[in-house]
C-alpha positions as CSV (number, residue, x, y, z in Angstrom):
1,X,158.9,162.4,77.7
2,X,162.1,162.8,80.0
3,X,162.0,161.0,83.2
4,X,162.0,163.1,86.7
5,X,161.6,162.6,90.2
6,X,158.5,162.4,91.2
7,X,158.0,165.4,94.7
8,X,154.5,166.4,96.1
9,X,155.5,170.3,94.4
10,X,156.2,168.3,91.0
11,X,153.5,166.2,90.9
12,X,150.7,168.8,92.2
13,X,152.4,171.1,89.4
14,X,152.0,168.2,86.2
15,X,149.2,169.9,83.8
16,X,147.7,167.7,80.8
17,X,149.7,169.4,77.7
18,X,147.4,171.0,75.4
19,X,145.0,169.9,72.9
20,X,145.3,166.4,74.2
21,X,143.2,164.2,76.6
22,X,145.7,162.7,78.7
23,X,149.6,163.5,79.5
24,X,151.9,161.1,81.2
25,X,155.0,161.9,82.8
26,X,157.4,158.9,84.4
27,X,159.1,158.6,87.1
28,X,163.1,158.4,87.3
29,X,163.5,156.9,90.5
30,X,161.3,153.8,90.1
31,X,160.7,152.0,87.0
32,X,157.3,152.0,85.4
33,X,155.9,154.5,87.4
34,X,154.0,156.8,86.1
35,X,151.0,159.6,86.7
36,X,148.4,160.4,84.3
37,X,147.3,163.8,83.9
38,X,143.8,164.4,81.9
39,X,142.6,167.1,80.7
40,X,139.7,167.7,82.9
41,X,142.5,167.3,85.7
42,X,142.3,163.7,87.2
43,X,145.3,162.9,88.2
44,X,146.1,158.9,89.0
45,X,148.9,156.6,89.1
46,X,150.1,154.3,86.7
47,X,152.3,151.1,85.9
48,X,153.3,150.0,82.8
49,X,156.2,147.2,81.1
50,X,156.7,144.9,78.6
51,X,155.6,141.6,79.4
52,X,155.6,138.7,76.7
53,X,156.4,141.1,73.9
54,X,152.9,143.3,74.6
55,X,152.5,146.5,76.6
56,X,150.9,146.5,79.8
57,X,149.1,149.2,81.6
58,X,148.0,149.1,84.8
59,X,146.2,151.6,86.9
60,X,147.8,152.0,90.8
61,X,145.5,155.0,92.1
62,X,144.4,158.4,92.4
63,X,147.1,160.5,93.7
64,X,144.6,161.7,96.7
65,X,144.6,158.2,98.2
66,X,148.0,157.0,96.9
67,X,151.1,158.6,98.5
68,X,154.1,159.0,95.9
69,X,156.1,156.5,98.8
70,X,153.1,154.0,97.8
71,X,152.7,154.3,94.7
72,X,156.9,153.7,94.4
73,X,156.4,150.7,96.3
74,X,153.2,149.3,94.3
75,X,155.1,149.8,90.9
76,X,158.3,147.9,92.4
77,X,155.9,144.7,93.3
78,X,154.5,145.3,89.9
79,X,157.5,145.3,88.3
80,X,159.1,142.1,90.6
81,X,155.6,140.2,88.9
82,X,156.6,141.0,85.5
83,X,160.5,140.4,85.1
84,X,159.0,137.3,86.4
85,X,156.7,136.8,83.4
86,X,153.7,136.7,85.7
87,X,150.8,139.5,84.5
88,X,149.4,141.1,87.5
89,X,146.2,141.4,86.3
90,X,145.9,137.6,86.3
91,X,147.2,137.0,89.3
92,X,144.4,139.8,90.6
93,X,141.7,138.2,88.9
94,X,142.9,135.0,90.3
95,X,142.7,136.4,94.5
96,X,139.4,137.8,93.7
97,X,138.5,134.9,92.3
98,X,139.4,133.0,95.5
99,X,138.2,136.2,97.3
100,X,134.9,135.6,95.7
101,X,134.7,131.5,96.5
102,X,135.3,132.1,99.8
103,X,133.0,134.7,100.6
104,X,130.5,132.2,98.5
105,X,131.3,129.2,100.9
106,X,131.0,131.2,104.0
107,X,127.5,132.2,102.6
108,X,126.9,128.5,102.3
109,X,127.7,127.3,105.4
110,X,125.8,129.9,106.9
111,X,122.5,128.3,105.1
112,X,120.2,127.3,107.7
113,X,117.6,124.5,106.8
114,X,114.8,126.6,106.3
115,X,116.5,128.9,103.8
116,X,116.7,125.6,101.9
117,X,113.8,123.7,102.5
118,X,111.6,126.6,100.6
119,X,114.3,126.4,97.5
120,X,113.8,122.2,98.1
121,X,109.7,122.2,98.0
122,X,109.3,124.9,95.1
123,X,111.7,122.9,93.2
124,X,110.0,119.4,93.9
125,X,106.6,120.1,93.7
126,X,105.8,119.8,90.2
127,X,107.4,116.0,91.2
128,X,104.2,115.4,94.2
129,X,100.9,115.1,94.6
130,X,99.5,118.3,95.8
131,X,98.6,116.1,99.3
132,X,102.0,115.7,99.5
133,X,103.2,119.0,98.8
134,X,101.3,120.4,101.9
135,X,102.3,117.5,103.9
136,X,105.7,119.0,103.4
137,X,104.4,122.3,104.7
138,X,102.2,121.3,107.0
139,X,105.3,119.2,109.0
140,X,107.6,122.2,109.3
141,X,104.9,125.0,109.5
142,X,106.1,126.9,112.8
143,X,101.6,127.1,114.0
144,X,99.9,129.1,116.0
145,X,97.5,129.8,112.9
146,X,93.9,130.2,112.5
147,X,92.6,126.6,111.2
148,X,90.7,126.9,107.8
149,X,89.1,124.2,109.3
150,X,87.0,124.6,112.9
151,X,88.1,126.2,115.7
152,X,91.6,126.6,117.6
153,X,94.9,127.3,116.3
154,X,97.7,124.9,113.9
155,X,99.9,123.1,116.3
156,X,104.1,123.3,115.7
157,X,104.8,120.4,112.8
158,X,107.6,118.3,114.0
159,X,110.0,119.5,111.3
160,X,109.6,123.1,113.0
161,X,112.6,122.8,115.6
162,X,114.8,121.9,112.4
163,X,114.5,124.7,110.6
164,X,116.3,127.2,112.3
165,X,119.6,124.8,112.6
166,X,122.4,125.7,110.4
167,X,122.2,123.0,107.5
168,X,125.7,121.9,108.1
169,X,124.9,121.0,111.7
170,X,122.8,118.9,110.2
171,X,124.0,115.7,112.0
172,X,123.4,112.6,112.8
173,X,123.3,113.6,116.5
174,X,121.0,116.6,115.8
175,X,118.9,114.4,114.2
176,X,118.7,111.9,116.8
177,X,118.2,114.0,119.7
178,X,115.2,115.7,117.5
179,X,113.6,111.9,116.8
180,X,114.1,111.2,120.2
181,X,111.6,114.0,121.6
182,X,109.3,114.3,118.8
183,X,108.7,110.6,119.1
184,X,107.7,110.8,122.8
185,X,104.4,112.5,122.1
186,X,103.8,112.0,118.0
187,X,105.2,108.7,116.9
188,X,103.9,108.6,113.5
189,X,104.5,112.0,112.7
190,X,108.0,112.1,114.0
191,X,108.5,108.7,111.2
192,X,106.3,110.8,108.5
193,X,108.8,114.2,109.3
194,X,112.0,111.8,108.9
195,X,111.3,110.0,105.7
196,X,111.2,113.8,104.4
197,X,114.3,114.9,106.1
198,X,115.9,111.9,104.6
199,X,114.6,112.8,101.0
200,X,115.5,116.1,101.4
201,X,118.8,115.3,102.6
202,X,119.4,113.2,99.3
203,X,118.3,116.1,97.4
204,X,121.2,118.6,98.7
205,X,123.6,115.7,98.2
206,X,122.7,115.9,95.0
207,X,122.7,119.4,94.1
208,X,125.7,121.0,93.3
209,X,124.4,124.5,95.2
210,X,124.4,122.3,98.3
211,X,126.5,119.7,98.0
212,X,128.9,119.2,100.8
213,X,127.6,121.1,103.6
214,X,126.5,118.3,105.3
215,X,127.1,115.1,105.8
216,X,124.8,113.4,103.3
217,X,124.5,109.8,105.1
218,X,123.8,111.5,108.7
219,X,119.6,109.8,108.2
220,X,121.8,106.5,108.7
221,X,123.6,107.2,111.8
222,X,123.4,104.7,114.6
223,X,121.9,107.2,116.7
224,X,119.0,108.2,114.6
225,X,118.0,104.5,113.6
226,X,117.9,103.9,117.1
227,X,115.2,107.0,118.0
228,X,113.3,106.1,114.5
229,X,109.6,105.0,116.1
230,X,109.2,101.2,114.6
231,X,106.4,101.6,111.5
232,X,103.6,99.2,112.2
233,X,100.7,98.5,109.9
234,X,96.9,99.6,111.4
235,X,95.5,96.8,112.4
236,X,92.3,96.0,110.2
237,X,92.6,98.5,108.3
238,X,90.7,96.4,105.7
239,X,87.4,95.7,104.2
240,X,86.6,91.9,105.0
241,X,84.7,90.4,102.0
242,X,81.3,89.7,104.2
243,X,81.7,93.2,104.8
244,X,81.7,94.6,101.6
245,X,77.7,94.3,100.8
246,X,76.8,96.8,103.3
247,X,79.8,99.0,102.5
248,X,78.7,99.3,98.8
249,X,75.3,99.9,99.8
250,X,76.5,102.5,102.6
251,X,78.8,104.5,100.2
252,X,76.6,104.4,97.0
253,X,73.9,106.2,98.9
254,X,76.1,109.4,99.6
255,X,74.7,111.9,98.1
256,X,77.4,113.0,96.2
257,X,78.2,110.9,93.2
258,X,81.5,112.7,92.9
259,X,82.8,111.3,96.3
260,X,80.4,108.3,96.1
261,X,81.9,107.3,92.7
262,X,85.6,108.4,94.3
263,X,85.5,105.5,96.8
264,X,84.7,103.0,95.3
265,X,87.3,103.4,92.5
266,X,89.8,103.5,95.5
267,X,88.8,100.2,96.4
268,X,88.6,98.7,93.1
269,X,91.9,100.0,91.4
270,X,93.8,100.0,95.0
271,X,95.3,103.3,93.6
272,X,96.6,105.8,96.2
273,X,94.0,108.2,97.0
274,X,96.0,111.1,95.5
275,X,96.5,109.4,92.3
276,X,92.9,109.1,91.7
277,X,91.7,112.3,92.8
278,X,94.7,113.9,90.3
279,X,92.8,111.8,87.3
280,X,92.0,114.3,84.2
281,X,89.1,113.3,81.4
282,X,92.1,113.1,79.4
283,X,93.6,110.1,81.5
284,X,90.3,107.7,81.0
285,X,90.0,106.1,77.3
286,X,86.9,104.4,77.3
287,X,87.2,102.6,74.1
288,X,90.7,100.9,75.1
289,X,89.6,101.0,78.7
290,X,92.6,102.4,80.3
291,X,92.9,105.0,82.9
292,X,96.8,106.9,83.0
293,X,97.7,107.0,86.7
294,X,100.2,110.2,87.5
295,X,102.3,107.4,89.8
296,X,104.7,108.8,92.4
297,X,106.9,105.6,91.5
298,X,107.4,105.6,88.0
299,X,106.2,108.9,87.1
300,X,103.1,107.4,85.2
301,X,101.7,103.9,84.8
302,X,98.6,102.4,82.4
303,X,96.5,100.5,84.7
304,X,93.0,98.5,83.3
305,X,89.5,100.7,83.6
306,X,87.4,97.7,84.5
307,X,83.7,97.5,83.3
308,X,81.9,98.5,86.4
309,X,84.0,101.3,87.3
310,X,83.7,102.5,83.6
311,X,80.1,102.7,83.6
312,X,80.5,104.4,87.2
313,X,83.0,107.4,85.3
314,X,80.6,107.4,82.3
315,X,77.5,108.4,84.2
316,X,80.4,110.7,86.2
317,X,80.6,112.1,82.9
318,X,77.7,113.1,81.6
319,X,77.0,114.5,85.1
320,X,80.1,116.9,84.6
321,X,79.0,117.7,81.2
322,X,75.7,118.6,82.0
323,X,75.1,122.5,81.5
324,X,74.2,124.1,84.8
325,X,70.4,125.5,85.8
326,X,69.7,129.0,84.1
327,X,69.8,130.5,87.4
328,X,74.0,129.5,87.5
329,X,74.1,130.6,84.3
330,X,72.8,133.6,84.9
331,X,75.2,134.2,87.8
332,X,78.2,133.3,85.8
333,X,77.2,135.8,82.7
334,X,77.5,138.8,85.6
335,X,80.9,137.5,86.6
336,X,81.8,137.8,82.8
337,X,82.2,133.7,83.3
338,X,82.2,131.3,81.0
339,X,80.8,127.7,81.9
340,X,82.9,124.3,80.5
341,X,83.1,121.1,81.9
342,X,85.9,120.3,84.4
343,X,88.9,118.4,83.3
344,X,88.8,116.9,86.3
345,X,87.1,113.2,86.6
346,X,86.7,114.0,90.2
347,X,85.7,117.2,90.5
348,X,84.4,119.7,92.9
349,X,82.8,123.6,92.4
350,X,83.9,124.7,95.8
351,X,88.2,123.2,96.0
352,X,90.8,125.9,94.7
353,X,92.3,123.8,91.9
354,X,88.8,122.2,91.1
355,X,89.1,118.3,92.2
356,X,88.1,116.7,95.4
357,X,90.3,117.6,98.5
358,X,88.4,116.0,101.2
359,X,86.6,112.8,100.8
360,X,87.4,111.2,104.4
361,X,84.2,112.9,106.5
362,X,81.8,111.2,104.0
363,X,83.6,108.3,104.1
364,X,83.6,108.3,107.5
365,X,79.7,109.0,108.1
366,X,79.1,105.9,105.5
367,X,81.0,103.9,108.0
368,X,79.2,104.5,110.5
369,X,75.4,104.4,108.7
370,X,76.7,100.5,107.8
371,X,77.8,99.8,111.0
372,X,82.1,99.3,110.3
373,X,85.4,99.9,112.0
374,X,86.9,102.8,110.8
375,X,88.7,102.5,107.4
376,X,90.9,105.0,106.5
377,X,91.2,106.0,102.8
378,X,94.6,104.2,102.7
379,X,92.9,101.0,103.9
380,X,90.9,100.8,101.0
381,X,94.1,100.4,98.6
382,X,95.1,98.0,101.2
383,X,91.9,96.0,101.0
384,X,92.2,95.3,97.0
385,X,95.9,94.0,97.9
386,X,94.4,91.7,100.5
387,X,91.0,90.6,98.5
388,X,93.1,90.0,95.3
389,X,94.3,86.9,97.2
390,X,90.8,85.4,97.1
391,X,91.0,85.2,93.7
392,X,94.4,83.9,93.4
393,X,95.8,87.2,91.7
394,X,100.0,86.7,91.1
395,X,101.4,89.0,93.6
396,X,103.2,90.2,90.8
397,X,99.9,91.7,88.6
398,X,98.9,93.2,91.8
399,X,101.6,95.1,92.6
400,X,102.1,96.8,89.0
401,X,98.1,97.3,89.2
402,X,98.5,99.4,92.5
403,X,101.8,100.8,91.6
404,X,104.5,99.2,93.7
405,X,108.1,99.0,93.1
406,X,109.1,95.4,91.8
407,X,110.0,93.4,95.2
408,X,111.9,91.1,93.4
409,X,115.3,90.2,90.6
410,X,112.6,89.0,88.3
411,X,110.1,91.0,88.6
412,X,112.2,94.3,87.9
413,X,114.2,93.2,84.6
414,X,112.2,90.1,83.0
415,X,108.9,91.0,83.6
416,X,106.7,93.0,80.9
417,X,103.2,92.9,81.7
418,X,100.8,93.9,78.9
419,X,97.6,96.1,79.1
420,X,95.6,92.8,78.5
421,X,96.9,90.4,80.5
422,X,96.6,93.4,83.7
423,X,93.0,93.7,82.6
424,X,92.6,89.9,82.2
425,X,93.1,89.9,85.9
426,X,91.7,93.0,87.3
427,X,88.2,92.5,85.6
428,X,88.7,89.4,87.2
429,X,89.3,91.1,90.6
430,X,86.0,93.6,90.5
431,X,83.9,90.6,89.6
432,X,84.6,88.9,92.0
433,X,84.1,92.0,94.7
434,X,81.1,92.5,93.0
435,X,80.0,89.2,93.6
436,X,80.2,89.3,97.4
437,X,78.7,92.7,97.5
438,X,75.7,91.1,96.0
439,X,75.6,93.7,92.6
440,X,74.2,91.7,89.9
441,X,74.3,94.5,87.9
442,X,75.4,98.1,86.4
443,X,73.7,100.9,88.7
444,X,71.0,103.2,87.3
445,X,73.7,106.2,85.7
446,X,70.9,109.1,86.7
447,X,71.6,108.6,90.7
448,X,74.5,106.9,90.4
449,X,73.2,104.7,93.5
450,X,75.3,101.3,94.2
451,X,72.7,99.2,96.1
452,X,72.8,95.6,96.5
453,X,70.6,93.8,94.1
């Protein structure tokens, strides 16, 4: 088509020629200009050359938002691009590109720590305990809520004041100050809340969505090791062995057998107290005598199910297979409920996800019935460590019984310990506990009541 000036009269007089969808006519001043006229009258803009030996077509604008002065110039830039052998569609895709990555980064470092924290728990918890998964709430929870338990409201976790912080003023400074004041009136918390900022700091470092926001060694600044409250051991925190005759007697008489049987397998494995309570039916094999420990070390580890505490599950067992009355029977037919056993070896008919949640207020009433210090739940793993000494237990067994990380060279590459040689020892561990606590013998399985022979 011949080549004319493009004027405001001209190109508001262009029609689409007939029996055709589109009409182009070019422009004679500048080169590759063009307008498009379709049949259903849209009228736009266009630019197209020769670059690399192909045609290229590229759309400026509609005419209503495009002057012809504009759409001259646009063409000429067009046209500079491709004498130049540069497409301009690649060199678009490329600034939006770059547009885009920008925009993105802004959006990143505008993350505060909350906004990442949520993404950081729902993507680790399948990794914890569920303990520790609402000790990870529970330490950034803003409070003022109703307790589930008693009266009052939920007080502010420590992590609280972090979360509204951008994430990549997440600095060594920020997180001394915040040490410094939470350790003034919560110590222990403040050193609990830190060792899961520092974990959580690792994770963005290592995750690509996060990566490089912050600084990923700011846990290890000067300032924050300086405000980090020193982590001191409770002291006796421990069973004694002359105590342990009136604490078998005292916690074999709770009247559950669920949390009575609990116990004393915390004492006897020295297994945290969430890896026990997360034990499945599935995780006990009697006839190898084994129990598979969900360990928040190694992922997993196999430790020895020594004789006692077998007999103790067994009689757990049967309990837990044991059809209920007709009356709860007939209660579960008008739910349209089906009764099974529980998979859990610790289980409980009134806890959400079925297994024991809250062992310590028995514990602590059996305390106090035998007349002993308090013990916390944790003390009992630490009382195994400690009586395992009395019967000259290599540090080394001990440790891979209760799950710890090899302390030394040796231990971590060149030591193997089988199933056997762990229960070897451990059977050798409860008999001797047994001993002092006067049990001369495997408790009735019906009441599941460990009293002193």
């Amino acid at each position: 088509m011949k080549k004319v000036n493009f004027t405001t009269d001209r190109v508001a007089s262009f029609k689409c020629a007939p029996g055709k969808n589109q009409t182009i006519f070019w422009d004679a001043k500048t080169p590759g200009l063009g307008l498009r006229v379709t049949a259903a009258g849209a009228r736009s803009y266009i630019f197209e050359a020769r670059l690399h030996g192909k045609t290229l077509r590229i759309t400026i604008g509609d005419i209503r938002t495009w002057t012809i002065g504009k759409a001259q110039i646009e063409a000429t830039n067009l046209k500079a691009l491709t004498d130049k052998g540069t497409d301009p569609r690649q060199l678009k895709a490329e600034q939006r590109a770059e547009a885009d990555a920008t925009h993105a980064e802004a959006k990143r470092r505008a993350l505060a720590v909350s906004d990442v924290w949520s993404i950081y728990l729902e993507a680790r918890k399948a990794k914890w305990s569920e303990r520790s998964y609402q000790d990870h709430l529970r330490l950034a929870a803003t409070g003022g809520e109703d307790r589930k338990r008693g009266k009052g409201k939920t007080v502010t976790g420590p992590l609280a004041s972090l979360m509204p912080v951008l994430l990549r003023d997440l600095d060594g400074e920020t997180i001394g100050k915040w040490l410094v004041e939470e350790a003034k009136t919560r110590p222990t918390s403040a050193a609990q809340s830190y060792r899961l900022l520092r974990a959580f700091i690792r994770w963005t470092a290592d995750t690509a969505e996060y990566r490089g926001i912050l600084d990923a060694e700011a846990f290890k600044a000067r300032q924050v090791k300086d405000a980090l409250p020193k982590s001191r051991s409770k002291d006796g925190d421990s069973l004694q062995r002359e105590q342990l005759p009136v604490w078998f007697s005292a916690v074999g008489a709770i009247p559950n057998p669920v949390i009575s049987v609990y116990l004393q397998a915390l004492l006897i494995t020295g297994a945290r107290r969430e890896e026990v309570a997360g034990l499945r039916w599935d995780d006990v094999d009697f006839q190898w005598r084994s129990l598979s420990i969900r360990d928040k070390v190694e992922g997993t580890r196999v430790i020895p199910l020594t004789p006692y505490l077998a007999s103790l599950l067994m009689s757990l067992k049967r309990i837990n297979e044991t059809p209920p009355n007709v009356r709860r029977m007939r209660t579960l037919e008008k739910r349209k409920e089906e009764w099974e056993p529980s998979p859990w070896v610790f289980f409980s008919k009134t806890a959400a996800n079925g297994c024991i949640q809250e062992p310590r207020i028995a514990h602590t009433k059996a305390l106090a019935v035998a007349g002993l210090p308090h013990v916390s739940l944790h003390g009992l793993r630490r009382s195994f460590g400690t009586l395992c000494e009395w019967v000259e237990m290599p540090s080394g067994i001990s440790a891979q019984i209760m799950g710890h990380k090899p302390s030394a060279l040796v231990e971590k590459h060149y030591r193997r310990r089988p199933l056997d040689l762990l229960r070897k020892w451990h059977d050798t561990i409860e008999a001797w506990i047994l001993e002092q606590a006067g049990i001369t013998s495997v408790p009735v399985p019906a009441g599941l009541r460990v009293l002193s022979a």
